[in-house]
C-alpha positions in Angstrom: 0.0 0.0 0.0 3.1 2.4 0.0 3.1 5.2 -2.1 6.2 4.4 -3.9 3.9 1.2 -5.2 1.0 2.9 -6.1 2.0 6.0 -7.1 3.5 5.1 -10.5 -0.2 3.9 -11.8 -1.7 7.4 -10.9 -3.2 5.7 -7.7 -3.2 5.8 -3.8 -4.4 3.5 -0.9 -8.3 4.1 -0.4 -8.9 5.8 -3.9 -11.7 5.2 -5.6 -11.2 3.9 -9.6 -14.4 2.3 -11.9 -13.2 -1.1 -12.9 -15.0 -3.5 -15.3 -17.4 -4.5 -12.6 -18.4 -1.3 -11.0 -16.6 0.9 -9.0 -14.1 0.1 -6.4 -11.3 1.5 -3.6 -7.9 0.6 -4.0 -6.2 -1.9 -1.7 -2.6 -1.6 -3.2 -0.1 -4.3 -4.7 0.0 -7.7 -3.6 3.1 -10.4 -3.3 1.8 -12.0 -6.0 2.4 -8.6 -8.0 -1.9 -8.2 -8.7 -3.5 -5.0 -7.8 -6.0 -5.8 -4.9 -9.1 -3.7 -4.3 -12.8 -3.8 -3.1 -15.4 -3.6 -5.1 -18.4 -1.4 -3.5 -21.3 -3.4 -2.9 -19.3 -6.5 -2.2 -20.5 -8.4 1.1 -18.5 -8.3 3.8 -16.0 -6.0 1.9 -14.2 -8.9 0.3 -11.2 -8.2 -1.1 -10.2 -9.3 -5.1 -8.3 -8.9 -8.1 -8.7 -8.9 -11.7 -6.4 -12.2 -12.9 -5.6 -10.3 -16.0 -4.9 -7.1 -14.9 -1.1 -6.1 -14.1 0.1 -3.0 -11.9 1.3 -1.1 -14.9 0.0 2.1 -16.1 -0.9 0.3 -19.9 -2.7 -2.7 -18.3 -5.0 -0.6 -16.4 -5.8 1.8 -19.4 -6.2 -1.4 -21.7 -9.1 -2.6 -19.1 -10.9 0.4 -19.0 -9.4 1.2 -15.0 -10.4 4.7 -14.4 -9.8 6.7 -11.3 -12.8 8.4 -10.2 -12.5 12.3 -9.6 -13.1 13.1 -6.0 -15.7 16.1 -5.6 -15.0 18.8 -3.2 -15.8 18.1 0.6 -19.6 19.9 1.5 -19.7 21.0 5.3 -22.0 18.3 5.9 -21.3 14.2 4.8 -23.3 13.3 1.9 -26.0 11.1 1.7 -25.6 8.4 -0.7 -29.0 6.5 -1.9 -28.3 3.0 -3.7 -30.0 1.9 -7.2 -32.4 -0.6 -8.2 -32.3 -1.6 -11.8 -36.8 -2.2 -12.5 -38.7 -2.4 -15.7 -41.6 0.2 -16.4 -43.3 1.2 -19.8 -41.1 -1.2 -21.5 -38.0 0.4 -20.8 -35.0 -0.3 -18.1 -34.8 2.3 -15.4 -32.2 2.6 -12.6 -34.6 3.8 -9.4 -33.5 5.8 -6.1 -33.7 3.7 -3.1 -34.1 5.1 0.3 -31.1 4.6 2.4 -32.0 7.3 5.6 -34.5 9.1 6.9 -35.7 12.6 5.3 -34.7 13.1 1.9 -38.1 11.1 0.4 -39.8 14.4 -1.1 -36.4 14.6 -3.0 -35.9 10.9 -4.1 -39.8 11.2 -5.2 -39.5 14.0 -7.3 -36.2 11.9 -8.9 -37.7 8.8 -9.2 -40.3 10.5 -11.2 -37.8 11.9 -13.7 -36.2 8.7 -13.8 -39.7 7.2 -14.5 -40.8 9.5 -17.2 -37.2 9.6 -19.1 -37.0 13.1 -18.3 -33.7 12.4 -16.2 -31.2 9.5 -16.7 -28.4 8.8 -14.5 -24.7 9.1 -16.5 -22.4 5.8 -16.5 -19.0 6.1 -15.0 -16.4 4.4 -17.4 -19.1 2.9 -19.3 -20.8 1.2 -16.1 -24.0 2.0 -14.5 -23.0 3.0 -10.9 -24.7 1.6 -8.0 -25.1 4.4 -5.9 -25.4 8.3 -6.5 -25.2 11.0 -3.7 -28.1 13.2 -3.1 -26.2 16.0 -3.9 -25.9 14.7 -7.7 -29.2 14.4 -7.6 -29.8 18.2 -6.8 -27.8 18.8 -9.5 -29.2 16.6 -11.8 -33.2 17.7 -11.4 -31.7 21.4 -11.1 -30.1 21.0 -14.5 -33.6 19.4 -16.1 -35.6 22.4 -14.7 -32.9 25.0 -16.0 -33.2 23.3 -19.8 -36.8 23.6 -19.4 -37.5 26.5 -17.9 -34.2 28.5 -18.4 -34.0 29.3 -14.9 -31.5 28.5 -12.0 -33.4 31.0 -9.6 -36.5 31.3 -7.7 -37.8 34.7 -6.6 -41.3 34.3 -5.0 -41.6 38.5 -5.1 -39.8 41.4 -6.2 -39.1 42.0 -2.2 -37.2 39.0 -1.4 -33.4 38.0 -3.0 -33.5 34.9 -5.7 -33.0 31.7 -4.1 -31.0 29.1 -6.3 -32.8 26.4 -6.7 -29.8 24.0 -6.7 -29.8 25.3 -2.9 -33.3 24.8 -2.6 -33.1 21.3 -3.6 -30.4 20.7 -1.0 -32.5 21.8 1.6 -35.3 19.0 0.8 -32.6 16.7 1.8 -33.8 17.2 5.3 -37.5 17.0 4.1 -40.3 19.0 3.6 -43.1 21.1 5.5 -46.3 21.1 3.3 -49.2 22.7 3.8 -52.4 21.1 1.8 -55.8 22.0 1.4 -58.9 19.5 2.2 -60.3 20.8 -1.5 -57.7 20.2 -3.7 -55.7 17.4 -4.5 -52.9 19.4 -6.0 -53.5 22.1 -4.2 -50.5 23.1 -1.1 -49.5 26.5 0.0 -46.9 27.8 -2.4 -43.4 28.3 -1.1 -40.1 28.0 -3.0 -39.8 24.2 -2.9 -43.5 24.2 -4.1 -42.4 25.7 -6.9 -40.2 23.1 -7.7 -42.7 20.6 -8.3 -44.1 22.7 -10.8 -41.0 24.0 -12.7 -40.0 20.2 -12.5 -43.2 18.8 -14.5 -43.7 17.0 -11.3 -47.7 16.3 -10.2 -47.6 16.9 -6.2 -50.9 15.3 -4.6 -52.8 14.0 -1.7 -55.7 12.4 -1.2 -57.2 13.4 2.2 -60.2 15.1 0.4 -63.3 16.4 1.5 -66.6 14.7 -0.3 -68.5 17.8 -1.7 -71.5 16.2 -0.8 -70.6 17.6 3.1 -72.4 20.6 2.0 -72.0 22.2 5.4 -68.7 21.6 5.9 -67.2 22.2 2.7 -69.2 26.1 3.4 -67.0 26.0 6.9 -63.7 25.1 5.7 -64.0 28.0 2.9 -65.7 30.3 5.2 -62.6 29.9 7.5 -59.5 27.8 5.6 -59.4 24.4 4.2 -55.8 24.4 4.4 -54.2 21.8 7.3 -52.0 24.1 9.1 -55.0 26.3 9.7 -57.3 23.5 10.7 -55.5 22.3 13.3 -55.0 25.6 14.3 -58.2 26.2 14.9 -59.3 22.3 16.4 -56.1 23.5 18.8 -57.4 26.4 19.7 -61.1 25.3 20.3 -60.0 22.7 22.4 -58.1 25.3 24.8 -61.4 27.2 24.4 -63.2 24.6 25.7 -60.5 23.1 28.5 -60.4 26.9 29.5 -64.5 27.2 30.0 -64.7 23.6 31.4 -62.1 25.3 34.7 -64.4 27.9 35.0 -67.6 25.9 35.8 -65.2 24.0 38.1 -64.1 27.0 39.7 -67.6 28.1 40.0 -68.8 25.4 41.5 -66.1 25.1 44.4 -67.0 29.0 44.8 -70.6 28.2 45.5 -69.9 25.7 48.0 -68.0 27.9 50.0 -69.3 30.0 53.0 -70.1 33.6 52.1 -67.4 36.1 52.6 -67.1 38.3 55.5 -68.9 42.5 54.7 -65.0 43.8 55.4 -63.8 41.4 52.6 -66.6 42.5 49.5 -64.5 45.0 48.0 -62.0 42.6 48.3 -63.8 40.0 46.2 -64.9 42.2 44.3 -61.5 43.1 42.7 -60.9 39.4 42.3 -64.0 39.6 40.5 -62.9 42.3 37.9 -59.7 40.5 37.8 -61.5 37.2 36.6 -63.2 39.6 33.8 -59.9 40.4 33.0 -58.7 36.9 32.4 -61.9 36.1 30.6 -61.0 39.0 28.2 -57.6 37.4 27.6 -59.5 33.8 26.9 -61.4 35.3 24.0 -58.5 37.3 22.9 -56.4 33.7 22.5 -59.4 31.9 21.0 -60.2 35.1 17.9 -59.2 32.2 16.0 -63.0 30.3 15.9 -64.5 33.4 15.9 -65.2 33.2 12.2 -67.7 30.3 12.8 -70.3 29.2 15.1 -69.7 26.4 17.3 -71.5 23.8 14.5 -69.7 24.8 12.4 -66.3 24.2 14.2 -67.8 20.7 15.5 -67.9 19.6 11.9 -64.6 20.0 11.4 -63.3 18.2 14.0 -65.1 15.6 13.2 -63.6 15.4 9.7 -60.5 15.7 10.8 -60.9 12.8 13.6 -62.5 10.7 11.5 -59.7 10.7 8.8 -56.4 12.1 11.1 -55.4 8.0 10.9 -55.8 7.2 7.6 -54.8 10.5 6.4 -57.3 9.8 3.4 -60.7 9.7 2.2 -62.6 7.0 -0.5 -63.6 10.2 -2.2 -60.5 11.3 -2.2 -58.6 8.0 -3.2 -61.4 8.1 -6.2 -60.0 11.9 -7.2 -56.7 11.1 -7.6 -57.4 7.6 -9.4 -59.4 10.2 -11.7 -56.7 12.9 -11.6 -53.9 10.2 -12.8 -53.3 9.2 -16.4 -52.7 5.6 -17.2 -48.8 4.8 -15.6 -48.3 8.4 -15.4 -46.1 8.7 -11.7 -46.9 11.5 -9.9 -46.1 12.6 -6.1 -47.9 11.6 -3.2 -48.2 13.1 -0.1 -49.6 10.4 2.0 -49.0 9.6 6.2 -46.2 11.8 6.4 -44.1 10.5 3.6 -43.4 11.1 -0.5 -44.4 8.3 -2.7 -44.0 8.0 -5.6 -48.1 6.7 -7.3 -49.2 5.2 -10.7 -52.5 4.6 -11.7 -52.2 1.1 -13.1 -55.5 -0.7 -13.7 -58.1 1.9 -11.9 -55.6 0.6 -9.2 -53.3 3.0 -6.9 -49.7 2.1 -6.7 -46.5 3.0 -4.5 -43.2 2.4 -6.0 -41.6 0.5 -3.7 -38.2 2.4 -2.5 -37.1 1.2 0.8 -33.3 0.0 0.8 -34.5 -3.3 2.5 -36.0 -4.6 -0.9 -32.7 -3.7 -3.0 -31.8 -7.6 -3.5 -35.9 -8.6 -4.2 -36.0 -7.3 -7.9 -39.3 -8.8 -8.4 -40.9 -6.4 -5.5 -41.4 -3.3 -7.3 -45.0 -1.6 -6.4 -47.3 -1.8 -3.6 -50.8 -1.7 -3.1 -52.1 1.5 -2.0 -55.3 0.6 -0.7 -53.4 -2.3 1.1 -51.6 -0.1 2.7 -54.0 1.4 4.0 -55.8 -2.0 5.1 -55.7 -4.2 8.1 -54.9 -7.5 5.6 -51.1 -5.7 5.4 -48.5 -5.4 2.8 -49.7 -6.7 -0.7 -46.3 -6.3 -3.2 -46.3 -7.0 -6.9 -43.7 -6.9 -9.6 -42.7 -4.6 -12.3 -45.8 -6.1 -14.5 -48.2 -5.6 -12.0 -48.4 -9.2 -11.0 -48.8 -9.9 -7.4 -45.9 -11.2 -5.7 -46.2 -13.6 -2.9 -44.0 -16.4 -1.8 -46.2 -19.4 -2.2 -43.7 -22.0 -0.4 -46.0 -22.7 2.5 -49.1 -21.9 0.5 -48.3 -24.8 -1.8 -47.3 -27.5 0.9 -51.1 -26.4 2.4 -53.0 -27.1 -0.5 -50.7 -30.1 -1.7 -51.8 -31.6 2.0 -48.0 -31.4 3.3 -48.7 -29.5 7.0 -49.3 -31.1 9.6 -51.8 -30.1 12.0 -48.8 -28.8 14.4 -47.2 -26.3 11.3 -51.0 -24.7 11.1 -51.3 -23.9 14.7 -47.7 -21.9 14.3 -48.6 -20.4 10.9 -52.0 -19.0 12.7 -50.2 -17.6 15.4 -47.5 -16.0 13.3 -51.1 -14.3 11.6 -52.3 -13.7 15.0 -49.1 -11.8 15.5 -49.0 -9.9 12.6 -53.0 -8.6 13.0 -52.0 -7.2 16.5 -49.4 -5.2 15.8 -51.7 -3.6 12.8 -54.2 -2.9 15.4 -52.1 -2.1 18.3 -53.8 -5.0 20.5 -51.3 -4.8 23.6 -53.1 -7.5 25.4 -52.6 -9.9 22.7 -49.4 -8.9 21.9 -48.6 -9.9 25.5 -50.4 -12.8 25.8 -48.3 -14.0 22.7 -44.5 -12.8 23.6 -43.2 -14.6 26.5 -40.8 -12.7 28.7 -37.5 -12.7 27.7 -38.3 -13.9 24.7 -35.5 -13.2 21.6 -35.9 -12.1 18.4 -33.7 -13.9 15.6 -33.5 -12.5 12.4 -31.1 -12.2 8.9 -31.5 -10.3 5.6 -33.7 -11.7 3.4 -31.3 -13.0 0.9 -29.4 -14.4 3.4 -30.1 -17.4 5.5 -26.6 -17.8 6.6 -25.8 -14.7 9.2 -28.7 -14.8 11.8 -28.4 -12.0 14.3 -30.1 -11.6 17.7 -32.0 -8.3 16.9 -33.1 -8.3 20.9 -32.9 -10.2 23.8 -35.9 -9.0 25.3 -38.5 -8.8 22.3 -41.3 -8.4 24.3 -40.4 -5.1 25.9 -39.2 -3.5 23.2 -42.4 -4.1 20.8 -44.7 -2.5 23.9 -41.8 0.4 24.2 -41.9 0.8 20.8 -45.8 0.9 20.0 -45.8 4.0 23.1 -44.9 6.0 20.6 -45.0 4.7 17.2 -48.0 2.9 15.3 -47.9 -0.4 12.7 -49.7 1.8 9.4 -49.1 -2.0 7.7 -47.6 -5.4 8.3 -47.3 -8.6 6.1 -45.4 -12.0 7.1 -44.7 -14.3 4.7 -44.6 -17.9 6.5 -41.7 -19.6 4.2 -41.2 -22.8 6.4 -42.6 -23.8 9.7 -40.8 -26.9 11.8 -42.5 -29.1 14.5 -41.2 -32.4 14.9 -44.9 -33.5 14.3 -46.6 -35.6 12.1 -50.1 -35.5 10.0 -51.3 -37.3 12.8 -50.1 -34.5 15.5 -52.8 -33.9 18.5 -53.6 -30.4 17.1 -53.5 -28.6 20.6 -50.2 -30.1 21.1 -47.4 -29.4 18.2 -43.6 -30.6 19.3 -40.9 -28.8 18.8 -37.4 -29.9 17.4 -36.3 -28.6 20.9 -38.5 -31.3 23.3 -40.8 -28.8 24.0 -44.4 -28.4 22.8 -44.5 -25.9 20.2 -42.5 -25.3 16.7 -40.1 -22.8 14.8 -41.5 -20.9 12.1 -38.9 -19.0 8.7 -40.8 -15.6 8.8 -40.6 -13.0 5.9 -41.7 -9.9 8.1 -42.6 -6.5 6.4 -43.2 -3.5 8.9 -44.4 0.3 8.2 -43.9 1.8 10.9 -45.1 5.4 11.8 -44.8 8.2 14.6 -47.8 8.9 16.5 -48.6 12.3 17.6 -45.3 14.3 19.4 -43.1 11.4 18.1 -40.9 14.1 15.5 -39.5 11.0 13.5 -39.9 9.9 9.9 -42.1 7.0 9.4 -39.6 3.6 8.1 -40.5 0.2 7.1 -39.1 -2.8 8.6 -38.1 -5.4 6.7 -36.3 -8.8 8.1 -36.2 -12.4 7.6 -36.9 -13.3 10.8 -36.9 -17.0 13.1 -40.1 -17.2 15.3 -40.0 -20.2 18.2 -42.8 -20.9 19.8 -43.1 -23.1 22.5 -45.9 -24.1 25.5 -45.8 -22.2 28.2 -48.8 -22.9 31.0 -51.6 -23.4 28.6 -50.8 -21.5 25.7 -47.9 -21.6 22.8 -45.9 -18.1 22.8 -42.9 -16.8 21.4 -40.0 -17.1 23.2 
């Protein structure tokens, strides 16, 4: 690795070169005179050479070696995002996957480009790299909106300075606030990173929708604001209002059941009196805010807005944007907190599936929409649209190849999966033993099992304190009991001794914040080992 070896080639230990398999970092020369390096992506970072390949400056131009320019260091470490080769209108596109929390509204609006051939990611040395850096990505969507537009500023009024939307874009690596109106479904308060969308070619929706049918309440939400911020503004407010008159009558109340002051003390009381008026004054001054409507009208809105906070949708709304949407045309969602990227395949809503835990399953492209916004969980399908499902342990079922035993575990890895959707704590409980651990490996690999936790129990009731399960699917892929056809079905065996079974779980989680939890919702994704065993008079995990 000394420089005296390297240095002749044009290289240095840790440098990064494109090689005929991707890019790589530079190891140096070994005693068997081959240049050793590590290509990125490579498990493990295993360590090779190219058997052809000699340490000399004509070798390594004859084989396309390359060193790859180093940008200049940002204040901040970039975020790299990796790639995921899918099929889509016939053509091969390279998609963003999601690697961290908080840049999705730029990886959307990316992935969209990508989608619609609008944007293409360059090759390095003729090779397709596996990652880019969200900074590249700025560039790249900053670059498409100045050859279509011919700008490279934004200047919302003659007041303000122009922004540069290259540092715009930047900024959305951190997210995005959004303000959206219940009346619209491309309707958001304009702001500079609006903008973007627009100057981008990029469709930004939602679908949490009022059904005009509401008469009444659609005449509220103009009459006041149909925009989000300003509704819960107002449901915030009214609530204080309320709280606030709610003390009163209490404090009325205890003042009744007092004796009656003293003569000498009247004047007294009486400037507590005034001073109460005062404070009333001050309430209505804090609550102007739902002074624009009666107290109906207010009521309806909350309402709304509790009947539909959760799914952060309506079925009016869901029909709007299935009618908004042309054929396969991606757009932007806005949905729970998050930027998806939606088709309209079929009459049926789709979320291109980005998460960096599906990077090796090339045959899970899209999800479901409506599934995942369903208690059934995760239903994933491929770049054709065809539903994806691993039918192992379907098949054995309906060949006749479980036994009794491998049923009972298979129903209780459903049991499971339906409680965390619904948050049932009880059964959750009932179901984890103490203590018990939780096993689990990527998906691809069956090799590497790591103990995720020690105590899964706890953490799972920790956890659901303060997030919630939006959606959940596990995939059964092999259950063992020890049993036979002929098992007593209330009483499966375990490889172990003990009563009870092991279960190959493919486990899909979407996890989200609930209210004053500030983090980024994340799915979950694990191949996971589930033993059950009997404990009193019941099997649970352990």
């Amino acid at each position: 690795i000394s420089a005296a070896v390297l240095e002749p080639i044009g290289f240095e230990f840790n440098c990064r070169i494109m090689t005929p398999k991707g890019p790589a970092k530079v190891l140096g020369v070994g005693r068997d005179g081959k240049l050793w390096l590590v290509l990125e992506g490579e498990p493990d970072n295993a360590a090779s050479f190219f058997g052809n390949v000699e340490p000399t400056v004509e070798s390594l131009k004859k084989h396309n070696f390359v060193r790859i320019a180093e940008e200049p260091m940002r204040d901040t470490d970039e975020i790299f995002c990796d790639l995921k080769k899918i099929q889509f209108n016939g053509r091969s596109v390279q998609i963003l996957q999601q690697n961290h929390n908080g840049p999705c509204p730029l990886i959307a609006m990316f992935n969209v480009l990508l989608l619609t051939g609008q944007c293409q990611i360059d090759k390095v040395g003729g090779h397709t790299p596996k990652r880019i850096s969200l900074d590249n990505v700025a560039s790249c969507i900053a670059d498409h909106i100045a050859s279509s537009t011919g700008q490279s500023t934004i200047q919302m009024n003659e007041k303000e300075d122009p922004i540069p939307i290259i540092d715009l874009l930047r900024q959305m690596e951190a997210g995005l606030d959004v303000n959206f109106s219940f009346l619209q479904l491309t309707e958001y308060q304009m702001t500079p990173h609006i903008l973007l969308f627009t100057m981008a070619e990029v469709s930004l929706v939602h679908q949490w929708l009022l059904d005009p049918s509401q008469v009444e309440l659609e005449k509220a939400l103009k009459q006041h604001s149909s925009f989000y911020d300003e509704i819960t503004n107002l449901i915030a407010a009214h609530n204080e209002k309320q709280l606030s008159e709610a003390k009163k009558v209490e404090q009325n109340e205890k003042q009744e059941e007092k004796p009656a002051p003293a003569v000498e003390s009247k004047k007294k009381s009486k400037k507590k009196k005034s001073d109460n008026e005062d404070d009333d004054n001050d309430d209505n001054d804090a609550n102007d805010i739902t002074w624009t409507l009666n107290e109906e009208q207010v009521e309806l809105i909350k309402d709304f807005y509790k009947s539909t906070s959760s799914a952060q949708m309506t079925d009016y709304g869901s029909k709007a944007l299935r009618d908004f949407l042309q054929p396969d045309q991606p757009a932007v969602l806005f949905f729970r907190n998050h930027f998806f990227v939606v088709v309209n395949h079929a009459q049926q809503l789709y979320a291109l599936v980005t998460d960096k835990g599906f990077n090796d399953s090339p045959q899970i492209v899209w999800e479901n929409l409506s599934a995942m916004t369903s208690q059934r969980g995760s239903s994933f399908y491929d770049a054709e649209f065809r539903p994806f499902n691993n039918q192992e342990f379907n098949e054995m079922r309906s060949s006749g190849g479980v036994t009794s035993a491998q049923e009972i575990v298979s129903q209780l890895v459903e049991k499971q999966c339906n409680a965390l959707v619904r948050s049932e704590i009880d059964v959750l409980s009932e179901i984890y033993a103490d203590n018990a651990v939780f096993l689990s490996a990527p998906t691809t690999d069956m090799l590497h099992w790591r103990v995720r936790s020690t105590n899964a129990k706890k953490d799972i009731l920790e956890r659901l304190k303060t997030w919630q399960v939006a959606a959940a699917s596990m995939q059964v892929r092999r259950v063992d009991t020890g049993g036979s056809a002929s098992s007593n079905v209330d009483e499966p065996t375990s490889p172990r001794g003990a009563q009870g079974g092991v279960a190959v779980v493919d486990q899909i989680v979407h996890w989200e914040p609930k209210l004053g939890n500030a983090a980024h919702p994340f799915v979950e994704r694990c191949r996971c080992v589930k033993t059950f065993a009997r404990v009193g008079d019941r099997l649970q995990l352990i």
